[in-house]
DOROLUM-40182 format. One line per 10 residues: their letters; for each residue x, y, z of N, C-alpha, C. Coordinates in steps of 0.2 Angstrom, whole numbers, plus 5000, padded with zeros to 4 digits. Layout:
N
A	X:Y:Z:X:Y:Z:X:Y:Z  ...
END
This chain:
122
XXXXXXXXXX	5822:5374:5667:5825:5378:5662:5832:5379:5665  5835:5377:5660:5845:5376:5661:5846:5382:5658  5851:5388:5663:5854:5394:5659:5860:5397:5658  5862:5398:5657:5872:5397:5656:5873:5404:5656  5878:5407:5657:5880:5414:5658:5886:5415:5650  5888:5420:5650:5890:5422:5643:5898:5423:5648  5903:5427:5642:5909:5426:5646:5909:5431:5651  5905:5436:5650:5905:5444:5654:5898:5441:5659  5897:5436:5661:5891:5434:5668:5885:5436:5662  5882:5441:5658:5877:5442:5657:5873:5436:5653
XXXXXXXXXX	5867:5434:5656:5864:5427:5656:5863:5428:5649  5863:5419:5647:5864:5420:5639:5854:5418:5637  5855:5418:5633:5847:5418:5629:5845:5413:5633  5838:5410:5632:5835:5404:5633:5830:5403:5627  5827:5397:5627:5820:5395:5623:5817:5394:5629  5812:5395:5627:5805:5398:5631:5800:5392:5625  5793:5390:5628:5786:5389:5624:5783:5396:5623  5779:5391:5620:5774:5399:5619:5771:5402:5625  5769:5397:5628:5765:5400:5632:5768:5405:5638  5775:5403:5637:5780:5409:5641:5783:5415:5638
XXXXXXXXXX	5781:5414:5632:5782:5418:5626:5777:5424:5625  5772:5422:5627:5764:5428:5626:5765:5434:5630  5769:5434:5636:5768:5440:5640:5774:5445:5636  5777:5443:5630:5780:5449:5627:5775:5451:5620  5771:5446:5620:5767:5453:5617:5760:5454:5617  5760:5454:5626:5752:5456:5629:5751:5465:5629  5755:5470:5626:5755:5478:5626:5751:5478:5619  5749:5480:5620:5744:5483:5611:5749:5485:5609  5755:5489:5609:5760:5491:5604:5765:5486:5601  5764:5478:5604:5765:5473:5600:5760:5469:5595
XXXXXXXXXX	5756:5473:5594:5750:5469:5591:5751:5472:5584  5755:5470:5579:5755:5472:5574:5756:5468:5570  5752:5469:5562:5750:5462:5557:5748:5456:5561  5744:5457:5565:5740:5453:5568:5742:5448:5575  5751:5451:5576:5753:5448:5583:5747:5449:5588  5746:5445:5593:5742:5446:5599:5746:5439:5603  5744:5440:5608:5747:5434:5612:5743:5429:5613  5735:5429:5611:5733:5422:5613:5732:5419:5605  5736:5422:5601:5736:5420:5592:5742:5415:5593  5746:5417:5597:5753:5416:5593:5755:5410:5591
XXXXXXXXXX	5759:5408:5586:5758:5400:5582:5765:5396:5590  5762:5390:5587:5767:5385:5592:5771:5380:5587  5768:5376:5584:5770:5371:5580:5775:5375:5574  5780:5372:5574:5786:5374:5572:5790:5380:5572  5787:5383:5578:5789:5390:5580:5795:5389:5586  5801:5391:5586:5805:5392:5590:5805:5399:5595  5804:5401:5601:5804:5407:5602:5810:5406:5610  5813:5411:5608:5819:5413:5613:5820:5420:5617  5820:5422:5622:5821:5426:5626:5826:5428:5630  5828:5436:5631:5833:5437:5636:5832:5444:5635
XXXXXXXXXX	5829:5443:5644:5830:5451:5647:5822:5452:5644  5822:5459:5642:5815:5462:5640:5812:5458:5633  5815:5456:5629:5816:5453:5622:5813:5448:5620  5808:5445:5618:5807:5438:5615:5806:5439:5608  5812:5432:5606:5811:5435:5596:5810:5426:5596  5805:5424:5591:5802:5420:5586:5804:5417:5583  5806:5411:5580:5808:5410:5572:5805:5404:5570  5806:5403:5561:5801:5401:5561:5804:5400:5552  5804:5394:5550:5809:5392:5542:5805:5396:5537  5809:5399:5534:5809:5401:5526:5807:5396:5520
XXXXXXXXXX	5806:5398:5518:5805:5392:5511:5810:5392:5506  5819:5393:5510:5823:5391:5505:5827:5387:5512  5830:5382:5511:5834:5380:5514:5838:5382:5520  5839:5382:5528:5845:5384:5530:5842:5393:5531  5837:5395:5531:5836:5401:5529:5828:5401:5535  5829:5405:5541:5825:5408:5545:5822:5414:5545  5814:5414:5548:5813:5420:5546:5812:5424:5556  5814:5430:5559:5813:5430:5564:5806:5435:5566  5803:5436:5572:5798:5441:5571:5802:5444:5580  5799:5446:5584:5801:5450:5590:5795:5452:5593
XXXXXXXXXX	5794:5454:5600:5792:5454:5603:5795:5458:5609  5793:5464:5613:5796:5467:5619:5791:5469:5625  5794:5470:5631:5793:5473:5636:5794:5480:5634  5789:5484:5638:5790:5489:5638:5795:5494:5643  5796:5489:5649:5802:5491:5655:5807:5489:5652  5810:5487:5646:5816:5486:5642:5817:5493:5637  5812:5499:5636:5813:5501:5632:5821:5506:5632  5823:5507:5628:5831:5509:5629:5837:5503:5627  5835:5499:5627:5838:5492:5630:5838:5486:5626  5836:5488:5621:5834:5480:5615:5838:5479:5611
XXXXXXXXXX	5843:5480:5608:5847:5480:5605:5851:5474:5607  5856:5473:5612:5861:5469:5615:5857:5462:5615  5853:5462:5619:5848:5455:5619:5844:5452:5614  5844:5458:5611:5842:5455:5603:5846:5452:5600  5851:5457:5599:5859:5453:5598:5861:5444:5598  5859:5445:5606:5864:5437:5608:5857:5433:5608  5852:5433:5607:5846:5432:5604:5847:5428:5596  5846:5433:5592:5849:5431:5585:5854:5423:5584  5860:5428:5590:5866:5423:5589:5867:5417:5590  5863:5416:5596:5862:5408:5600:5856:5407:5597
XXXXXXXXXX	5852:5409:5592:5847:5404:5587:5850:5402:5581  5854:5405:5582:5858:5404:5573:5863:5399:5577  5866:5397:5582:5873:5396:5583:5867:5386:5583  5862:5388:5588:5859:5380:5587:5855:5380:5584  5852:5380:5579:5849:5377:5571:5855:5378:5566  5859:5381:5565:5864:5381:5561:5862:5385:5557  5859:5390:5559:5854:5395:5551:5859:5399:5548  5857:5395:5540:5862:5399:5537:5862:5409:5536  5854:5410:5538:5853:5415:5536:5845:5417:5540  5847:5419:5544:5839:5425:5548:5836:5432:5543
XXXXXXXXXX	5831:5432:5543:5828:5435:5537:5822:5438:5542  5820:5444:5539:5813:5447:5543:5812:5452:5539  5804:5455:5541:5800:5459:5534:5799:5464:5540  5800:5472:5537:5800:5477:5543:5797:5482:5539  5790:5486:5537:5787:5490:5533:5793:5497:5533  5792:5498:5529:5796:5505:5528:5792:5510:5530  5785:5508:5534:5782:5518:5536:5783:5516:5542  5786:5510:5545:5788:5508:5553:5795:5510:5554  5796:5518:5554:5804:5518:5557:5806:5515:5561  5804:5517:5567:5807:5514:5573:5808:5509:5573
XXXXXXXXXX	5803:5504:5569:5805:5494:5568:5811:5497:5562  5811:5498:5558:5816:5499:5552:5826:5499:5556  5822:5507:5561:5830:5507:5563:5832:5504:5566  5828:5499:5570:5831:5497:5576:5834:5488:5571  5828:5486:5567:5831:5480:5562:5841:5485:5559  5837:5490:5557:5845:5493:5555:5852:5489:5561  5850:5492:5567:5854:5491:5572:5856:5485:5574  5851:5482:5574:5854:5474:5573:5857:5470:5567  5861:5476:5562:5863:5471:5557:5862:5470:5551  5852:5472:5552:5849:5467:5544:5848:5473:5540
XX	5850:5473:5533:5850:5477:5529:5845:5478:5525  5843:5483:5521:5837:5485:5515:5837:5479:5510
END
């Protein structure tokens, strides 16, 4: 695995398989609409990691249009925002996605606010 550092040294994303992917969502408090780690799809699923973070993606059914899911550590809590951030960007930067798209229930604040804080709107 080749990892390149960002301009401030903080390492930049990676892709991962799934199978290096699973230990972000081995905690039951990832286990929601049916996440589990030994469920998780591989074929056509791209998953990326940095730091406590692994986020998902996986085409829409419009063109050019990803949809994202996530995944965390819990020794990251505090701290998810920034990696998710350059996460995001270095997925969007190599697929060229025109647009990352993701479903957050509105009775799940904490996913709501923290999707707020990365950007993605109502």
């Amino acid at each position: 695995m080749v990892r390149t550092a960002t301009i401030d040294d903080t390492p930049a994303p990676v892709r991962v398989s799934v199978c290096e992917a699973r230990q972000f969502w081995a905690d039951p408090s990832q286990h929601i609409m049916g996440s589990h780690p030994d469920t998780l799809p591989d074929e056509g699923f791209h998953y990326w990691t940095d730091g406590p973070v692994c986020c998902v993606f996986h085409r829409a059914a419009w063109p050019g249009v990803w949809m994202g899911h996530y995944g965390m550590k819990r020794e990251g809590l505090g701290g998810y925002v920034e990696p998710t951030k350059r996460i995001l960007r270095a997925f969007a930067d190599d697929v060229e996605a025109e647009a990352i798209i993701g479903w957050t229930s509105s009775s799940n604040r904490a996913a709501a606010s923290f999707a707020r804080r990365l950007g993605f709107t109502p």
